[in-house]
VMD Tcl script that builds the backbone (N, CA, C; Angstrom):
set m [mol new atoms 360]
animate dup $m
set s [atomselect $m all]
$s set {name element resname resid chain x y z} {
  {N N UNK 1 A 0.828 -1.188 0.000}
  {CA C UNK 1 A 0.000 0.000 0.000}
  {C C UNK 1 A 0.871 1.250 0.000}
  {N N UNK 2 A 2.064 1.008 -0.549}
  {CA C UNK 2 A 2.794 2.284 -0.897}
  {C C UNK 2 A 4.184 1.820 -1.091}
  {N N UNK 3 A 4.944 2.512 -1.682}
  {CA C UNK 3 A 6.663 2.562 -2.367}
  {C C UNK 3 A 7.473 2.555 -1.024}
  {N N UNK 4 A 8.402 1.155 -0.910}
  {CA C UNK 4 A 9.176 1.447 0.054}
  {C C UNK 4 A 10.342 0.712 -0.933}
  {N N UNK 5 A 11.329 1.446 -1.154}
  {CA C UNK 5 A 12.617 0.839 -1.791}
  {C C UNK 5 A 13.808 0.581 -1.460}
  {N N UNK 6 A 13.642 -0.688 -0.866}
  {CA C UNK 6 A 15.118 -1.071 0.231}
  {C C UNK 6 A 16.337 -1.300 -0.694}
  {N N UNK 7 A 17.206 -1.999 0.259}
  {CA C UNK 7 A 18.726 -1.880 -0.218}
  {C C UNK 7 A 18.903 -3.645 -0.518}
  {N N UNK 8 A 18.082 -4.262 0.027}
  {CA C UNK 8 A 18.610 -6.027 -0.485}
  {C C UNK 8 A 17.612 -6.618 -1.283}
  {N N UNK 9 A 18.190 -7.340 -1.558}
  {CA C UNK 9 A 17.063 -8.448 -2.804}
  {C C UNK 9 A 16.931 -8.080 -4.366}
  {N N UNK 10 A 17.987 -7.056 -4.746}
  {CA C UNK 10 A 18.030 -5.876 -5.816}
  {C C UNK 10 A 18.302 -6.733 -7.038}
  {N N UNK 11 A 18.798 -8.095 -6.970}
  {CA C UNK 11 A 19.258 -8.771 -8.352}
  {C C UNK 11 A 18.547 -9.847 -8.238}
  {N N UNK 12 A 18.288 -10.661 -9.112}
  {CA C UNK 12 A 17.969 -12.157 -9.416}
  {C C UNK 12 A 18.270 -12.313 -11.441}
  {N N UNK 13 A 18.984 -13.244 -10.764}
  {CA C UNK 13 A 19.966 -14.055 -12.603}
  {C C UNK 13 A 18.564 -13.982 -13.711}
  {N N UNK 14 A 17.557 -14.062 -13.234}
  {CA C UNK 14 A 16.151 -14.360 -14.816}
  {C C UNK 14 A 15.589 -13.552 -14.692}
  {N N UNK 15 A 16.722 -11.767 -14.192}
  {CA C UNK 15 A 15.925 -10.426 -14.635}
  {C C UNK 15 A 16.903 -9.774 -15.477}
  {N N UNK 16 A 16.673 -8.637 -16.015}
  {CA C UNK 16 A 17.702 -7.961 -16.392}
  {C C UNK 16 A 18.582 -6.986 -15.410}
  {N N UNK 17 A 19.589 -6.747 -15.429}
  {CA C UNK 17 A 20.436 -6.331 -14.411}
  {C C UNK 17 A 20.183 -4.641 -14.665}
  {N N UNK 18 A 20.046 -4.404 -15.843}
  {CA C UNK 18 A 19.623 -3.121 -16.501}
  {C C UNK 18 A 18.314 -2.248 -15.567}
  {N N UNK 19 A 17.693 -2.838 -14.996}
  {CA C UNK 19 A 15.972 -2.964 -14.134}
  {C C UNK 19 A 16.292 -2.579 -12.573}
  {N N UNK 20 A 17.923 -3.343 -12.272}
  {CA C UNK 20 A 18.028 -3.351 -10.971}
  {C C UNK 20 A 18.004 -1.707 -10.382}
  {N N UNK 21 A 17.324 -1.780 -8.650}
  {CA C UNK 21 A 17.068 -0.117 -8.168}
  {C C UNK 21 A 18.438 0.079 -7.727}
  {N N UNK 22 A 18.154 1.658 -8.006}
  {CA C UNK 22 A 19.866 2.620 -7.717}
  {C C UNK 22 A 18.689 3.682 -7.130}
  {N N UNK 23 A 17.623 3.761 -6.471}
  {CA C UNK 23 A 16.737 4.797 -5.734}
  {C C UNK 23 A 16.059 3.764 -4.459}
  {N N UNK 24 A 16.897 4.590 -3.558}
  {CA C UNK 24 A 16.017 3.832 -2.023}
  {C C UNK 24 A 15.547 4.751 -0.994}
  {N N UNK 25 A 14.618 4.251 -0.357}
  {CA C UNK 25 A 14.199 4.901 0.250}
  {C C UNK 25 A 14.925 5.007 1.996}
  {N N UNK 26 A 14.488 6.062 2.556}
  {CA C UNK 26 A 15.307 6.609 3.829}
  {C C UNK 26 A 14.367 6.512 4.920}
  {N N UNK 27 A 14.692 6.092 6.177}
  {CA C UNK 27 A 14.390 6.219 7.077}
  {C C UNK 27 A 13.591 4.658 7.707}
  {N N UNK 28 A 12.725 5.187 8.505}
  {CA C UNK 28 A 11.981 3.729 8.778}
  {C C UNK 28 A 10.960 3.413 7.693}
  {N N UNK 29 A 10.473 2.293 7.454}
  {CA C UNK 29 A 9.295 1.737 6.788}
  {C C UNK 29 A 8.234 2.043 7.633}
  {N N UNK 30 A 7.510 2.635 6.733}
  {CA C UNK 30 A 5.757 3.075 7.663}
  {C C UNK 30 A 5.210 2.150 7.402}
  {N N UNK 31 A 4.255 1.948 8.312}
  {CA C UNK 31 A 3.145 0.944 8.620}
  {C C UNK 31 A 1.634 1.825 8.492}
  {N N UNK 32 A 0.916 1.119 8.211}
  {CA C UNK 32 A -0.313 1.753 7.855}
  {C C UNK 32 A -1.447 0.788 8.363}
  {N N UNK 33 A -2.627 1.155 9.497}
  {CA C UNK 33 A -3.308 0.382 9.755}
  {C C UNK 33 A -4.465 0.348 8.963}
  {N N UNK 34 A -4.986 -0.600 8.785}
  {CA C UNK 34 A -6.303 -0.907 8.126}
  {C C UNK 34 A -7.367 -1.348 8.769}
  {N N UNK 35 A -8.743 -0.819 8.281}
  {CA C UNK 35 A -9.948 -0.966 9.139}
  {C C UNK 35 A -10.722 -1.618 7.976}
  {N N UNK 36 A -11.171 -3.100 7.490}
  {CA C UNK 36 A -11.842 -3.654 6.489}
  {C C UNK 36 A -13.290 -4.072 6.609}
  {N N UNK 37 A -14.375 -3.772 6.372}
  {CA C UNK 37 A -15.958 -3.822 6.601}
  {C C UNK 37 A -16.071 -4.582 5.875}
  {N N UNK 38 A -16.685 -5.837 6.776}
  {CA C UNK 38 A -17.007 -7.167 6.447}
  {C C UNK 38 A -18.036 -7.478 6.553}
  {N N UNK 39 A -18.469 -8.835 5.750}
  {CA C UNK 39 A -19.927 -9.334 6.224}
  {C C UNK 39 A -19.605 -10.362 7.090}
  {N N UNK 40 A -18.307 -10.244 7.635}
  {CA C UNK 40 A -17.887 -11.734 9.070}
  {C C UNK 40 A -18.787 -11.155 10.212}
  {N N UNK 41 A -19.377 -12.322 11.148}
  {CA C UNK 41 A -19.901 -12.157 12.043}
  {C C UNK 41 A -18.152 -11.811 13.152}
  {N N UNK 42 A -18.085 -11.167 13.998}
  {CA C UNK 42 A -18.330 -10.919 15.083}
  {C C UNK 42 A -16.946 -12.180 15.627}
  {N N UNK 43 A -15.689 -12.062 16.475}
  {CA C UNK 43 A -14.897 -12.583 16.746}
  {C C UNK 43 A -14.612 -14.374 15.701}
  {N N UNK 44 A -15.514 -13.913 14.127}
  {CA C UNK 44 A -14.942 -15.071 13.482}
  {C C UNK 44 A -13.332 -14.990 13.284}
  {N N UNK 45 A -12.097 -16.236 13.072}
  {CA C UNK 45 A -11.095 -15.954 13.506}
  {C C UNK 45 A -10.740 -16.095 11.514}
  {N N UNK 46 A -9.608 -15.054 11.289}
  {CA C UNK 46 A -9.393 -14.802 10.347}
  {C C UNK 46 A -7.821 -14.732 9.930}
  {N N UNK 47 A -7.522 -15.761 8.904}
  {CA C UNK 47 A -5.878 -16.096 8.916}
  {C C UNK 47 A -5.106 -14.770 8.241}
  {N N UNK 48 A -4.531 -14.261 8.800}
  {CA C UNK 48 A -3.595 -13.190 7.636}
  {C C UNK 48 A -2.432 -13.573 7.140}
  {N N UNK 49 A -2.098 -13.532 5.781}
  {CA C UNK 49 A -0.822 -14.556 5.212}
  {C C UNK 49 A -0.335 -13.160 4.622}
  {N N UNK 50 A 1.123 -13.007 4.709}
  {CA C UNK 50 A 1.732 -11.866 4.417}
  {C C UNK 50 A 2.432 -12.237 2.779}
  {N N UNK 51 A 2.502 -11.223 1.688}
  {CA C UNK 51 A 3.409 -11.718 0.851}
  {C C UNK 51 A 5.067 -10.080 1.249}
  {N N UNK 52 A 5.609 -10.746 1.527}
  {CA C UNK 52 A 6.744 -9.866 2.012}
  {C C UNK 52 A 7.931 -9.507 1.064}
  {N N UNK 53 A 8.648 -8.730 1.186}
  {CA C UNK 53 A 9.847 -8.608 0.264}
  {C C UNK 53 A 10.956 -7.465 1.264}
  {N N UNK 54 A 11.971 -7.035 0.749}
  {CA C UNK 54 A 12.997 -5.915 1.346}
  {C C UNK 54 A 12.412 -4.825 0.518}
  {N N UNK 55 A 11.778 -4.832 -0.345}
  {CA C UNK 55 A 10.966 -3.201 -1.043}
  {C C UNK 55 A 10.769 -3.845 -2.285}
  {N N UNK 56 A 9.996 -3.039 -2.020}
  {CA C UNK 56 A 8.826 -2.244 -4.016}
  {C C UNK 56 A 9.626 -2.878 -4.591}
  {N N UNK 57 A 11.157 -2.637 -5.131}
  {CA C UNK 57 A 11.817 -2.726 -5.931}
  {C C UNK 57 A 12.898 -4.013 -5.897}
  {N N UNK 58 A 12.268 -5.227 -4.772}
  {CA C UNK 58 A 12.719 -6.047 -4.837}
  {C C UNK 58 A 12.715 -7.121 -6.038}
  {N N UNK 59 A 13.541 -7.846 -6.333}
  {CA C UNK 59 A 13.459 -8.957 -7.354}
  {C C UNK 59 A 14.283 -10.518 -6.632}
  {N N UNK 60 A 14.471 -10.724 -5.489}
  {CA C UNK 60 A 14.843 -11.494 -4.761}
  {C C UNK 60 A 14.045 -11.510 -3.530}
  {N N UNK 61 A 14.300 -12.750 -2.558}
  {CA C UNK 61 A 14.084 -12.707 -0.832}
  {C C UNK 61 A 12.792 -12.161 -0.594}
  {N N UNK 62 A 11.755 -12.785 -1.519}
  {CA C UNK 62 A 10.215 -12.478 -1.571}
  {C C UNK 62 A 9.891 -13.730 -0.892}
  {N N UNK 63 A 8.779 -13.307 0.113}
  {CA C UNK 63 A 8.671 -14.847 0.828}
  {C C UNK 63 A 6.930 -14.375 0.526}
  {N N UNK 64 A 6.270 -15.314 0.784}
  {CA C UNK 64 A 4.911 -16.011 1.128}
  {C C UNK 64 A 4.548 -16.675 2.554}
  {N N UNK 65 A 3.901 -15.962 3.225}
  {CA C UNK 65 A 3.561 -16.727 4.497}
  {C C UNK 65 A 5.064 -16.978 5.453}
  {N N UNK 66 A 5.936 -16.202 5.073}
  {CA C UNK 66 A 7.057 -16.744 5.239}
  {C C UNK 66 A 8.350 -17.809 4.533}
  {N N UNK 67 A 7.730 -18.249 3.735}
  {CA C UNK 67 A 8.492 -19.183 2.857}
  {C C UNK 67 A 9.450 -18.161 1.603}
  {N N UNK 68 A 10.659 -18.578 2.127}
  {CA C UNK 68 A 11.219 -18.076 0.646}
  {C C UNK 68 A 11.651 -19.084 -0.594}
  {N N UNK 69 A 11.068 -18.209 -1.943}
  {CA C UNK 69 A 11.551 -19.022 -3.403}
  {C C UNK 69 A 12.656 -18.870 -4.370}
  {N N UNK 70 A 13.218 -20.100 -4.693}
  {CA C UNK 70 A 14.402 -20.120 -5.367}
  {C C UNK 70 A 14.365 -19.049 -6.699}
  {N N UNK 71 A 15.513 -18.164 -6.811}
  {CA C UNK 71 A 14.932 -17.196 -7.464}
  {C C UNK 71 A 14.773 -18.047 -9.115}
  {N N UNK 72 A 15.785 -18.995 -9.490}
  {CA C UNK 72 A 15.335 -19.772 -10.705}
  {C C UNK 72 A 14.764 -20.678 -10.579}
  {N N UNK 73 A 14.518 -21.742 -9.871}
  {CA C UNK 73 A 13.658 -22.559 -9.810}
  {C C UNK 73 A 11.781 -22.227 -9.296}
  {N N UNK 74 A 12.076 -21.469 -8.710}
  {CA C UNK 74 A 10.581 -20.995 -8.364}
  {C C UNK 74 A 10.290 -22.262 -6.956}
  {N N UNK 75 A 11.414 -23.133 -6.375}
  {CA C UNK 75 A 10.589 -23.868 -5.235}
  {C C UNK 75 A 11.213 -23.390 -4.209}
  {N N UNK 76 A 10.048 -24.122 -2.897}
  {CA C UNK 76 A 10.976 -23.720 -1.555}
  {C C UNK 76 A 12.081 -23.625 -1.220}
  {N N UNK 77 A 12.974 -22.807 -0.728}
  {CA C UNK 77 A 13.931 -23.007 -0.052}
  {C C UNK 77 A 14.479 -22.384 1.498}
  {N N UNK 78 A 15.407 -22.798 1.440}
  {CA C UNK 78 A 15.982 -22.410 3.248}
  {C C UNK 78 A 16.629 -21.295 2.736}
  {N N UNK 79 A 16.222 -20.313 3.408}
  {CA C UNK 79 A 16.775 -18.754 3.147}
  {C C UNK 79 A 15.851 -17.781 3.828}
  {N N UNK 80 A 16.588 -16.405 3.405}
  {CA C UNK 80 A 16.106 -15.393 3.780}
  {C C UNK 80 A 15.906 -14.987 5.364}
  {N N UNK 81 A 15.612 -14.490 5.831}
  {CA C UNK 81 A 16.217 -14.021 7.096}
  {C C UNK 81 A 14.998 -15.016 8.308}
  {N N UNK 82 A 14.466 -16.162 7.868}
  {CA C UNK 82 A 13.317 -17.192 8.575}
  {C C UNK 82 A 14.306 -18.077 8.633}
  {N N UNK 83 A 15.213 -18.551 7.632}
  {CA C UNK 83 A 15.919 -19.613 7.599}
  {C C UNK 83 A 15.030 -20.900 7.347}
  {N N UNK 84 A 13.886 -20.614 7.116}
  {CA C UNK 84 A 12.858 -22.000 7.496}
  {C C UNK 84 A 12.294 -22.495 5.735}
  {N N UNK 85 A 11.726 -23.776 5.641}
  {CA C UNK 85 A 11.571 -24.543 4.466}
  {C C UNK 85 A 10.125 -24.672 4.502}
  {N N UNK 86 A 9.401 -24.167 3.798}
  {CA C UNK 86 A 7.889 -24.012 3.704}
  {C C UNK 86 A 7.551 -23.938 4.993}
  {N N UNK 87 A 7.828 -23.523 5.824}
  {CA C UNK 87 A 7.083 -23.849 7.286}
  {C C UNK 87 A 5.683 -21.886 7.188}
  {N N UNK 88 A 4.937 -22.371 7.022}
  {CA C UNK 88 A 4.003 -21.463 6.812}
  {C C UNK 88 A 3.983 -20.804 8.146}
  {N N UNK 89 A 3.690 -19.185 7.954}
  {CA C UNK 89 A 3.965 -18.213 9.096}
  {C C UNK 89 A 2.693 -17.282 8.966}
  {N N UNK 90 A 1.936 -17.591 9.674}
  {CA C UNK 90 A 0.592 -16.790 9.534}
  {C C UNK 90 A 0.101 -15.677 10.683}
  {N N UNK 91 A -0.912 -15.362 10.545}
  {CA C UNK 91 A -1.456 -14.416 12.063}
  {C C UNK 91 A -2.636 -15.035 11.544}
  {N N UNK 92 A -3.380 -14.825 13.428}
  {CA C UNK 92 A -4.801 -15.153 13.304}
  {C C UNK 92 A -5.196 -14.037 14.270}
  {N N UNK 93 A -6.384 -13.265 13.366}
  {CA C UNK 93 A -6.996 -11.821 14.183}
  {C C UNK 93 A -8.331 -12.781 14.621}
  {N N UNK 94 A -9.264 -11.639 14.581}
  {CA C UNK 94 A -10.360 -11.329 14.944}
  {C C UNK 94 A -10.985 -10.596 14.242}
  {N N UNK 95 A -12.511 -10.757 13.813}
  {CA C UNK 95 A -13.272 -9.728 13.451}
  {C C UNK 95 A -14.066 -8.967 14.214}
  {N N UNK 96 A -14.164 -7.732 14.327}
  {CA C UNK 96 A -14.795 -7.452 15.447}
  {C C UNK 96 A -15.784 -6.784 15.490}
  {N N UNK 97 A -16.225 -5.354 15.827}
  {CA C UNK 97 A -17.994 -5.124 16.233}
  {C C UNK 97 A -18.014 -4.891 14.371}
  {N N UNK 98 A -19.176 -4.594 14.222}
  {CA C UNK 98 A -19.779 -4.464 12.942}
  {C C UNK 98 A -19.092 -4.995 11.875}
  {N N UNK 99 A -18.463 -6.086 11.937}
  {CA C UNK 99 A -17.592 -6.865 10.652}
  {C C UNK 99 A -16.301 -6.562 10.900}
  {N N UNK 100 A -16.075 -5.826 11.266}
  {CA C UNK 100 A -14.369 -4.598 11.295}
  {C C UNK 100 A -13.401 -6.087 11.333}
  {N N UNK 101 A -12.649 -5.778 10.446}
  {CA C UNK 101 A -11.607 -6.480 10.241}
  {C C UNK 101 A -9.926 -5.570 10.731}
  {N N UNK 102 A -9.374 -5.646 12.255}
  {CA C UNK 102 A -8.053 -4.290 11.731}
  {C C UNK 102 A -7.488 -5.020 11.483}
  {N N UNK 103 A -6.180 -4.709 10.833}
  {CA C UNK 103 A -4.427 -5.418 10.795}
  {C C UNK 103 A -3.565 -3.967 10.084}
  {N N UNK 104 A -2.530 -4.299 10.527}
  {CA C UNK 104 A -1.349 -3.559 10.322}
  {C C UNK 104 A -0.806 -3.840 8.626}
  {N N UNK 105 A -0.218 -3.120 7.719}
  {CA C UNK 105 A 0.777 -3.425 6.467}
  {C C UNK 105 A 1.928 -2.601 6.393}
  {N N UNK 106 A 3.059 -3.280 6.119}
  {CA C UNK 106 A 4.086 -2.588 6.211}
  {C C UNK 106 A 3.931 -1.709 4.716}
  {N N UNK 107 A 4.815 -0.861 3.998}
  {CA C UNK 107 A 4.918 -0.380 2.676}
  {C C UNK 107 A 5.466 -1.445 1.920}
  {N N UNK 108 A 5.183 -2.049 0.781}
  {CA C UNK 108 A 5.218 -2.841 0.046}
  {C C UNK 108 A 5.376 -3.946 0.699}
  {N N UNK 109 A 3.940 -4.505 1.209}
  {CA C UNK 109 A 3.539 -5.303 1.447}
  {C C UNK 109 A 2.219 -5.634 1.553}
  {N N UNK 110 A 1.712 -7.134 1.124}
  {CA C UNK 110 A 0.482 -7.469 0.589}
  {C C UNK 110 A 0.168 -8.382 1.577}
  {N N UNK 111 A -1.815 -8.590 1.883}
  {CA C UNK 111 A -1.433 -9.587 2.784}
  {C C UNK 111 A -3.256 -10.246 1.997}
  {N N UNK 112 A -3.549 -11.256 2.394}
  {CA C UNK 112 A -4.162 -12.081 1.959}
  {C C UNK 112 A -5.008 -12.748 3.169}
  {N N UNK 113 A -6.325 -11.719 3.644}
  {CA C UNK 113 A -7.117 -12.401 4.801}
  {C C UNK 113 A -8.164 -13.876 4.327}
  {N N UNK 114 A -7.974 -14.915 5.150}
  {CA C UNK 114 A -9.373 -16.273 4.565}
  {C C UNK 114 A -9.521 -16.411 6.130}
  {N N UNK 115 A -10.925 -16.082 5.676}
  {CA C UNK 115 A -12.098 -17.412 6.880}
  {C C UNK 115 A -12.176 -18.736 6.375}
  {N N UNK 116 A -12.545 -19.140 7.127}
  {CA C UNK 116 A -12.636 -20.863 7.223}
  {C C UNK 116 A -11.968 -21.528 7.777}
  {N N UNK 117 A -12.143 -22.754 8.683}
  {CA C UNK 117 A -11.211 -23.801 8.663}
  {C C UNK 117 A -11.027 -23.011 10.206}
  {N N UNK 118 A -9.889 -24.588 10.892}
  {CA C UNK 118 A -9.071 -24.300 11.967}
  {C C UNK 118 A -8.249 -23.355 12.059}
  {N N UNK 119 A -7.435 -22.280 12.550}
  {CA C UNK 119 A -6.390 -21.358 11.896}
  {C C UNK 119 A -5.516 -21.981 13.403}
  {N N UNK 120 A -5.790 -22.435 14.266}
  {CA C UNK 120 A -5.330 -22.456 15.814}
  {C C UNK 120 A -3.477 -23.461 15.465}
}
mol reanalyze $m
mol bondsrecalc $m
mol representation Tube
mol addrep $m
């Protein structure tokens, strides 16, 4: 939900090197809270799966739920600052009075709320 352009993850071999960022951004990464109006009843529990990166202008050390992918192969691997191998990394909120869904997003970062199911 906005341009944050860090300093790592700037290359991967099946981009052009020509693409890579030489503009970063300064200071801390803002966070931005979100308030989402739902038709969830009322403390239904709701998984938040993050898709993460080091900035906007990353092309490496993009994880999913926590998992990071081989930048040529496209499968799991052990890396990135989790060290961990598909081990899925989620949050579980709450919905609360009138549907209200909150959660936090860092700047260039996406996150992916599902009901259903066990989340515990």
């Amino acid at each position: 939900m906005g341009v944050w352009n860090g300093t790592e993850g700037l290359s991967n071999p099946s981009t052009l090197s020509a693409t890579d960022g030489t503009m970063f951004s300064n200071g801390t990464r803002p966070v931005s809270t979100f308030e989402v109006a739902t038709p969830w009843a009322r403390n239904t529990q709701v998984k938040v799966v993050r898709l993460t990166a080091p900035g906007t202008n990353a092309k490496s050390e993009i994880a999913v739920a926590g998992t990071v992918f081989d930048d040529e192969t496209g499968k799991p691997v052990v890396g990135g600052k989790s060290g961990r191998l598909g081990d899925e990394v989620s949050e579980v909120i709450h919905v609360g009075a009138k549907g209200v869904v909150k959660f936090d997003v860092q700047r260039a970062e996406g996150v992916l709320l599902e009901i259903g199911g066990s989340f515990c």
